[in-house]
C-alpha positions as a printed NumPy array, in Angstrom:
array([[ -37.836,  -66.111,  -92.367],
       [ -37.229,  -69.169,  -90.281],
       [ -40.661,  -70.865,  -90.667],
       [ -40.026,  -69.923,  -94.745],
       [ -36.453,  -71.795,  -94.198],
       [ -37.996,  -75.053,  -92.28 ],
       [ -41.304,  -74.91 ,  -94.328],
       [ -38.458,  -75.696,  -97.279],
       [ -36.595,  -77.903,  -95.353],
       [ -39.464,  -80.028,  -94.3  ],
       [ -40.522,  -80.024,  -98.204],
       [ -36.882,  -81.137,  -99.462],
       [ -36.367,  -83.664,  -96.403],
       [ -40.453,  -85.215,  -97.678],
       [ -39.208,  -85.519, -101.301],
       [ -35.995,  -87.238, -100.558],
       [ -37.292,  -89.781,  -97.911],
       [ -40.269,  -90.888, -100.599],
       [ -37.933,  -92.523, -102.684],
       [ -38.128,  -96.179, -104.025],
       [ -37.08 ,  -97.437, -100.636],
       [ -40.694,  -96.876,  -98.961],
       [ -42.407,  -98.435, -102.161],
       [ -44.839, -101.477, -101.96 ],
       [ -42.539, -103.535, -103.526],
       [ -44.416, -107.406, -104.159],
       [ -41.7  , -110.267, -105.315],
       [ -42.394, -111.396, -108.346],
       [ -39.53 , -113.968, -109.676],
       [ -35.924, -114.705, -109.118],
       [ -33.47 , -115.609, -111.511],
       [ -30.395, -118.732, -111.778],
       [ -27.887, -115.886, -110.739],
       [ -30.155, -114.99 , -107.67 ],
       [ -31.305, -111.463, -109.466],
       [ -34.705, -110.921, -107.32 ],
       [ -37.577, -109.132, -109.413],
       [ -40.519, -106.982, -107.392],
       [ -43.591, -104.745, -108.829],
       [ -44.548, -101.8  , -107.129],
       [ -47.845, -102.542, -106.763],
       [ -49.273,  -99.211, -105.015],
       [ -47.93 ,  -97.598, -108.477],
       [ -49.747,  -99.909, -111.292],
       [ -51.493,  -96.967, -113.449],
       [ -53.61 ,  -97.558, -116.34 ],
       [ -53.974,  -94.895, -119.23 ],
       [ -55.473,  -94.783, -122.815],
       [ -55.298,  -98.92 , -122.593],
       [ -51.346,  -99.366, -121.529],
       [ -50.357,  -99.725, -117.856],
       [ -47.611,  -98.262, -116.137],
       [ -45.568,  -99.774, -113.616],
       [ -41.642,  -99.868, -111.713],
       [ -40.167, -102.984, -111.733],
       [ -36.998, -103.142, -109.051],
       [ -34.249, -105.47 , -109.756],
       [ -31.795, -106.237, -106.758],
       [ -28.518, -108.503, -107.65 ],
       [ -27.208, -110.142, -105.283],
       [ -23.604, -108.086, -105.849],
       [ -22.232, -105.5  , -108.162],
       [ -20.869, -107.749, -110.876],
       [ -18.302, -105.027, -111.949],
       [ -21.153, -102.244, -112.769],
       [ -21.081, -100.523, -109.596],
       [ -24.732, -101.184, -108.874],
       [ -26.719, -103.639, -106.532],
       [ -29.995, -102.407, -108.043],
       [ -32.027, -100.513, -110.108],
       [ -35.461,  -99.529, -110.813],
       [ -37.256,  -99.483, -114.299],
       [ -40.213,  -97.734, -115.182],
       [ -41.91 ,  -99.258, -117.596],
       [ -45.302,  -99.054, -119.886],
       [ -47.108, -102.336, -120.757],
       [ -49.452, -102.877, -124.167],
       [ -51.29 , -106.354, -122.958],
       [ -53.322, -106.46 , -126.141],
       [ -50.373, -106.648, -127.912],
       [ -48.05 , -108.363, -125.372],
       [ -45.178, -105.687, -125.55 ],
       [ -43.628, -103.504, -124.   ],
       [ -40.999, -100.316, -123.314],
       [ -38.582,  -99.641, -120.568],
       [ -38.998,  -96.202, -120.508],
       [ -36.642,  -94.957, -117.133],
       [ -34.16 ,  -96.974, -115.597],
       [ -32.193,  -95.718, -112.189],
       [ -29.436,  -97.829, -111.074],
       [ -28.795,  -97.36 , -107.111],
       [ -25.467,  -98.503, -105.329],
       [ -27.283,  -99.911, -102.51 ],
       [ -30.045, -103.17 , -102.492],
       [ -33.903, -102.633, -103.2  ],
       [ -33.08 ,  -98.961, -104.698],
       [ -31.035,  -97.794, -101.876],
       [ -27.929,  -95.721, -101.75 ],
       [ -26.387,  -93.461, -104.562],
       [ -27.589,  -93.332, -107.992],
       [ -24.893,  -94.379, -110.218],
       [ -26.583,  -93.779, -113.701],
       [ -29.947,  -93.191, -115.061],
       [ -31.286,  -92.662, -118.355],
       [ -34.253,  -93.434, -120.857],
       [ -34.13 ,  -96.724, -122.901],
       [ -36.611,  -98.265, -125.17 ],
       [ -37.877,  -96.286, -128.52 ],
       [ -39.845,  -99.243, -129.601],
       [ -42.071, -102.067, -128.495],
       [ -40.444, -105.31 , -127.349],
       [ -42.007, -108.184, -126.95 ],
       [ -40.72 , -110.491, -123.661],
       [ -38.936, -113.675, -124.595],
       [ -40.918, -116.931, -123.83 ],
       [ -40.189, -117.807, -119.836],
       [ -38.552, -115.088, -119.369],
       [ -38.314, -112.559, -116.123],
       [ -40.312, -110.011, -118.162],
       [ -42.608, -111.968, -119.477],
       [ -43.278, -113.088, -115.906],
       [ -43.229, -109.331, -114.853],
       [ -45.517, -108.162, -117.289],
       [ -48.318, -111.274, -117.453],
       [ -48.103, -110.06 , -113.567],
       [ -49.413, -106.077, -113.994],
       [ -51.694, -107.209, -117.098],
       [ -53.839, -109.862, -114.952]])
């Protein structure tokens, strides 16, 4: 019964510790307000023509939301130069650290990045 208790205990403590904070995490822009913008790079999938990737954004305070970060999954159509945010986490702490503070899904439909924007730089980034 022990080893069945620390088999599961080894199992949860794995799980927690590979969260967003031991990602590859490349910097890709930074905004006026000093909002910093990263890929996970180790996570770039490609299926039926889109590609998947996590974008982490980490502000450089709270700003009254309660969050210094948050992490977006998102799915990329290059063809079409569009995209959905499909999962967005919001973490107390910087570069998806700490509590969660909210999560949810977001986009229903394609959006396509303004011109010199953050996400257009993001997603030029995974579709090269």
């Amino acid at each position: 019964m022990k080893k069945l208790n620390l088999y599961f205990i080894l199992l949860f403590s794995t799980l927690i510790f590979s969260s967003t904070s031991y990602a590859e995490w490349k910097f890709i822009s930074q905004t006026k307000d000093l909002a910093k913008y990263y890929i996970d790079t180790d996570r770039i999938t490609i299926k039926n023509e889109l590609i998947y990737y996590w974008e982490l954004t980490d502000y450089i305070d709270e700003g009254g939301y309660g969050y210094l970060s948050d992490v977006t999954r998102v799915v990329v159509d290059c063809e079409l130069n569009r995209y959905k945010n499909l999962q967005i986490t919001n973490y107390k702490g910087a570069m998806g650290t700490g509590n969660i503070t909210g999560s949810g899904q977001i986009s229903k439909t394609w959006v396509y990045p303004l011109p010199n924007s953050i996400k257009e730089t993001t997603t030029t980034f995974v579709c090269k």
